[in-house]
C-alpha positions in Angstrom: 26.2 26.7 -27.7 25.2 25.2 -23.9 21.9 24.3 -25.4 22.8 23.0 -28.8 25.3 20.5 -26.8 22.7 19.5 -23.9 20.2 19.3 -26.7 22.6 17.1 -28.7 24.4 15.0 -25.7 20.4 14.4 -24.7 19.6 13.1 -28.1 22.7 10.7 -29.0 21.6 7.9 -27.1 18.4 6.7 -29.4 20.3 8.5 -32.6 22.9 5.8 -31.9 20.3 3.1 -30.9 18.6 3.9 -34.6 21.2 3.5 -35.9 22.7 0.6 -34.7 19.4 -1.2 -35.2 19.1 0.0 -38.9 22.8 -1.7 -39.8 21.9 -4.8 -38.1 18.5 -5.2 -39.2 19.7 -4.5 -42.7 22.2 -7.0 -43.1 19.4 -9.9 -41.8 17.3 -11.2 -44.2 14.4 -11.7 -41.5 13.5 -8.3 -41.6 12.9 -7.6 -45.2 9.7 -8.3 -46.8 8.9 -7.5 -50.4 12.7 -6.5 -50.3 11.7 -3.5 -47.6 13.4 -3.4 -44.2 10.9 -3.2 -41.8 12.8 -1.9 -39.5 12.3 1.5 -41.7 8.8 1.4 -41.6 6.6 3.9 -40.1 5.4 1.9 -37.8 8.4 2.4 -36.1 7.1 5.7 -34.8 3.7 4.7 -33.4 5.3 1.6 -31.5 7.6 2.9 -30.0 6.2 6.1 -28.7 3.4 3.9 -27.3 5.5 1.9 -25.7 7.8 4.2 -24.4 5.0 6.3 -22.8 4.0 3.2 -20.7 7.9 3.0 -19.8 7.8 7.0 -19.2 4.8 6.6 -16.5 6.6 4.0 -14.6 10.0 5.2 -14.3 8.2 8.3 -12.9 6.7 6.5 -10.0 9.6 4.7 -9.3 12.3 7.6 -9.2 9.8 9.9 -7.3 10.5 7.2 -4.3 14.2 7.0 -5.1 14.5 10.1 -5.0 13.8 10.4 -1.7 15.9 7.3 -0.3 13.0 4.7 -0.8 13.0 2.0 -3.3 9.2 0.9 -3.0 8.4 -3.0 -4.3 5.0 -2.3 -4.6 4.3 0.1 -7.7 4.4 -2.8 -9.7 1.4 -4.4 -7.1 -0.4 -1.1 -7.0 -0.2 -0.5 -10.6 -1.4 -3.5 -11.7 -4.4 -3.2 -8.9 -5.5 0.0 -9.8 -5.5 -1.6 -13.6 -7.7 -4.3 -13.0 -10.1 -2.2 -11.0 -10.2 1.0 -13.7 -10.4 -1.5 -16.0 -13.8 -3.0 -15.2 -15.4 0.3 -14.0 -14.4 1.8 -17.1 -16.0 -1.3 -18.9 -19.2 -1.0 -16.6 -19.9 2.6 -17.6 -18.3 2.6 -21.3 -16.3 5.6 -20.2 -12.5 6.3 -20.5 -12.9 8.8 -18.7 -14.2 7.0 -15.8 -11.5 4.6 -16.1 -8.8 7.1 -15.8 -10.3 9.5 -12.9 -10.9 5.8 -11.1 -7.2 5.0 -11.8 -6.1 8.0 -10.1 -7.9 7.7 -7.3 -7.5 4.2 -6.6 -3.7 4.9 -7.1 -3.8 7.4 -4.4 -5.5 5.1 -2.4 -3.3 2.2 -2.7 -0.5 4.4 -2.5 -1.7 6.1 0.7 -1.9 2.8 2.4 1.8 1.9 1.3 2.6 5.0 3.5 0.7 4.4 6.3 2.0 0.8 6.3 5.7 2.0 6.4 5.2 5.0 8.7 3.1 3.4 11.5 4.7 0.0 11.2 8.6 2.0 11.3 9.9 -1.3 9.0 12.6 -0.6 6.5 11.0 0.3 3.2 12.0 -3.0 1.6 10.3 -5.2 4.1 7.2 -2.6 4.3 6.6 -2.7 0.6 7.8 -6.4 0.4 4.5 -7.0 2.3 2.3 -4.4 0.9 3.2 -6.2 -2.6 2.2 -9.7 -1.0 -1.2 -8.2 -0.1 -2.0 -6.5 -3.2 -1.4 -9.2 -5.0 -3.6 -11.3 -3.2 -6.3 -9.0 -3.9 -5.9 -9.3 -7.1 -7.5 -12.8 -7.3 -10.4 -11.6 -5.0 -11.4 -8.2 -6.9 -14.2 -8.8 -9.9 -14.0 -12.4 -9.4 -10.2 -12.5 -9.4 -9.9 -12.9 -13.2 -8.3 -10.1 -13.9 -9.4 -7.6 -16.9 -8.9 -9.3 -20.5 -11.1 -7.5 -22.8 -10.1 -3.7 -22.5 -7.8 -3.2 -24.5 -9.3 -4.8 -27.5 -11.9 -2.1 -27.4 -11.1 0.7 -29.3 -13.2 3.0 -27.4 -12.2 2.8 -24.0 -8.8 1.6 -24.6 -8.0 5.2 -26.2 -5.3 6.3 -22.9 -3.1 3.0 -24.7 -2.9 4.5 -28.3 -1.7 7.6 -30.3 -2.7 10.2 -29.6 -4.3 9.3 -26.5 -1.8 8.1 -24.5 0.2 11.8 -24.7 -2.5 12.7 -22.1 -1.7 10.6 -19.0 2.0 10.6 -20.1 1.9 14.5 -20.3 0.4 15.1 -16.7 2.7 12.7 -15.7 5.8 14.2 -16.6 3.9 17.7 -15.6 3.2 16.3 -12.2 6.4 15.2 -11.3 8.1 18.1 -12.7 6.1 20.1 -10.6 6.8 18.2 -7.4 10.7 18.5 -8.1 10.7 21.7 -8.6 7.6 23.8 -6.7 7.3 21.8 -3.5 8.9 22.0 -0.5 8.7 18.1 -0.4 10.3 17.9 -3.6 12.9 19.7 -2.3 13.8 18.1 0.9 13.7 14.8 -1.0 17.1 15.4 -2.5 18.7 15.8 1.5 16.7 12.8 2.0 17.8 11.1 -1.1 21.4 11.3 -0.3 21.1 11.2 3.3 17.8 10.2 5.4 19.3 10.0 8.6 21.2 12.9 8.3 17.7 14.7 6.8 15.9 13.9 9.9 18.6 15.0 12.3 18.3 18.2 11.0 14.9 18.8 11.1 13.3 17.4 8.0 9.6 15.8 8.8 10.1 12.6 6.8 6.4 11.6 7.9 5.4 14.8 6.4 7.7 14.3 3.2 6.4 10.4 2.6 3.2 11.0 2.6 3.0 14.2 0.4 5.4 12.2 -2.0 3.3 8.9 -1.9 0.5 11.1 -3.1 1.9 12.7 -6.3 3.3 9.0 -6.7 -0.2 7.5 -6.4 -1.5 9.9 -9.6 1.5 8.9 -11.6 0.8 5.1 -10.6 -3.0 5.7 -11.8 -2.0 7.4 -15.3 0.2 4.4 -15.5 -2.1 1.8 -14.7 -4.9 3.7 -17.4 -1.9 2.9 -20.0 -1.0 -0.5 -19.1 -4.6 -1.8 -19.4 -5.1 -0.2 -22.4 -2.2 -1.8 -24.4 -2.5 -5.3 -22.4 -4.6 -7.9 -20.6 -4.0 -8.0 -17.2 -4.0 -11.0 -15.0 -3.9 -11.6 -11.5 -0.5 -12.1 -9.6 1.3 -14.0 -7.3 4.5 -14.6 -5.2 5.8 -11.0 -5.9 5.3 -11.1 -10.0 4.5 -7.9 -9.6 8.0 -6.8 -9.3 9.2 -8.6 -12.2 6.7 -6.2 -13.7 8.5 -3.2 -12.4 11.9 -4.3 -12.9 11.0 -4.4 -16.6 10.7 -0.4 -16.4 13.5 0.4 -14.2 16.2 0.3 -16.9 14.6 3.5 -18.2 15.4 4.9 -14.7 19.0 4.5 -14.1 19.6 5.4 -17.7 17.5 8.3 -17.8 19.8 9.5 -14.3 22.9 9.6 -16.1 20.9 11.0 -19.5 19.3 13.6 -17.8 22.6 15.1 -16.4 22.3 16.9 -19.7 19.4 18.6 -19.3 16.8 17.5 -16.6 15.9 13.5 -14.9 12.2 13.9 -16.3 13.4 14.4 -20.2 16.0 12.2 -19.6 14.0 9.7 -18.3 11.9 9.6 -21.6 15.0 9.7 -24.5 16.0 6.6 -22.0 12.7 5.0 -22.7 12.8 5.7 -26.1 16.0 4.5 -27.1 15.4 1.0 -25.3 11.9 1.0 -27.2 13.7 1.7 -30.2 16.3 -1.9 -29.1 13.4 -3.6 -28.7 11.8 -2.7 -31.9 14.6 -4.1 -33.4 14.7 -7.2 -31.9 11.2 -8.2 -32.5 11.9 -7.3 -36.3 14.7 -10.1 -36.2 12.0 -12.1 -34.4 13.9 -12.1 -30.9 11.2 -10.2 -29.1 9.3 -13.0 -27.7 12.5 -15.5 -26.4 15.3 -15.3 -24.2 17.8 -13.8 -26.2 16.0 -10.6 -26.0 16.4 -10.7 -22.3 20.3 -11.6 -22.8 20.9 -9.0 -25.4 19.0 -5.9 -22.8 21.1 -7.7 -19.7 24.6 -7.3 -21.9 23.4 -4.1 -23.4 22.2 -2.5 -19.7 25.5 -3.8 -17.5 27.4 -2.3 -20.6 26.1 0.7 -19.9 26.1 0.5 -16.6 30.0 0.2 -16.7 31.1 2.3 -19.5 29.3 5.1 -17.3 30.5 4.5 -14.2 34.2 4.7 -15.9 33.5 7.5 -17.9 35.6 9.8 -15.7 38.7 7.7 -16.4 37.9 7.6 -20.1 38.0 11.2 -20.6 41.5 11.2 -18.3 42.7 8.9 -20.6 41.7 10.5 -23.6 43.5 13.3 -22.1 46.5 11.6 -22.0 46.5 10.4 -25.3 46.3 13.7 -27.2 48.4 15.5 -24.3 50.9 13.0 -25.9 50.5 13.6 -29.2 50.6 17.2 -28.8 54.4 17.1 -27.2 55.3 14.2 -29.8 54.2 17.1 -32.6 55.9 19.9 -31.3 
């Protein structure tokens, strides 16, 4: 009965967000053509999977370092780096393969120098990455003529790590990698005493040197398999005056949510329900044709603080609830 509930309390959140969509979409006349809700399509299932593996990759990256008491400004930089460079080797050689073992390794590499940067420079995290960010995306209008990579993923061929089935693989080792990390390193470990307390952590021993830059390089693979994605599903242009975040913050919702989510059964699966559900929202939206304005970002703000706050008061909700049928119990007898 524990599993059927964790299994159940894990799945609710994009049951409801189908559903939700599905009643609204159906009473707007926008998303019917030849009388069909398009919303019900099949298509449904191939978007949003695709999508939500891009989402999966990030959030990965980005709670291995929280995780550990960093928030790091620069995966966005570093991933969109790495995306532009895999992206015209892979072109170079015709090899998707090549792109992705590039994207790893110039993930690592990017990565390693993030930790260097903070470690040797002993800045806050916020002001080390802040900086890393402002140099990576410099580089971005320097590297392969600083025009970015445009034509990848209209190739079929190599942009097969950006389409189903395909993109299972670097979302799989991913999830694998991190999971392992968590759970079979010593780092991984540690990180939660860090996570909760770093000062604290190092006072009683912990090498945070030690734990950065093992952490930084499981973080640097995920960034890669994430970059492989991104340039496979989208053109990627160069950046400026810390875009790159905006990038990241687009990926982070999946994060928080998937915290709270995966106190049902683990962060990594709950990570991806979270990035499912909120694929699932914005399938929705782009079927009442609200994907490409500003009430899309006003209806995932609302939606998110929403969240956010029934969450957070969810303690007092069940005590209330409490009261209520403690009431109606006394008021029957």
């Amino acid at each position: 009965m524990k599993i059927v509930k964790k299994v159940f309390l894990t799945l609710l959140f994009p049951a409801l967000m189908y559903l939700v969509m599905w009643l609204i979409t159906s009473s707007d006349p926008d998303c019917y053509i030849n009388g069909k809700n398009i919303f019900l399509s099949t298509d449904i299932i191939r978007t949003v999977l695709q999508n939500a593996c891009q989402s999966v990759c990030v959030a990965l990256a980005i709670w291995m370092q929280l995780k550990n008491g960093r928030f790091d400004f620069s995966i966005g930089a570093s991933m969109i780096l790495t995306a532009i460079i895999a992206g015209h080797i892979g072109t170079m050689t015709n090899s998707p393969i090549v792109a992705l073992l590039v994207a790893v390794v110039c993930g690592i590499v990017l990565c390693g120098i993030t930790s260097v940067v903070y470690m040797v420079g002993r800045l806050p995290i916020v002001i080390a990455t802040i900086g890393v960010t402002l140099l990576y995306e410099s580089l971005t209008y320097l590297v392969f003529g600083g025009g970015g990579i445009i034509s990848y993923y209209q190739n079929s061929h190599l942009s097969v790590f950006g389409h189903l089935p395909g993109v299972l693989l670097p979302t799989g080792l991913a999830m694998a990698l991190f999971l392992i990390f968590q759970n079979l390193t010593v780092s991984g470990r540690k990180g939660k005493i860090l996570a909760n307390n770093q000062s604290a952590g190092v006072n009683i021993g912990i090498y945070e040197q030690e734990n950065v830059s093992r952490t930084y390089l499981f973080s640097g693979i995920i960034v890669g398999l994430a970059a492989i994605i991104y340039v496979s599903q989208n053109q990627v242009m160069p950046q400026s005056q810390l875009s790159t975040a905006g990038v990241m913050f687009s990926y982070i919702v999946s994060v928080y949510m998937g915290m709270f989510i995966g106190l049902a059964s683990n962060n990594v699966i709950g990570i991806a329900i979270a990035a499912i559900g909120m694929e699932i929202l914005k399938y929705g939206l782009n079927c009442m044709n609200l994907g490409g304005s500003g009430w899309q970002q006003i209806i995932m703000g609302v939606f998110v603080m929403s969240f956010y706050a029934l969450s957070a008061q969810l303690d007092n909700i069940k005590a209330l609830c409490r009261k209520i049928f403690k009431k109606e119990a006394h008021a029957k007898a």
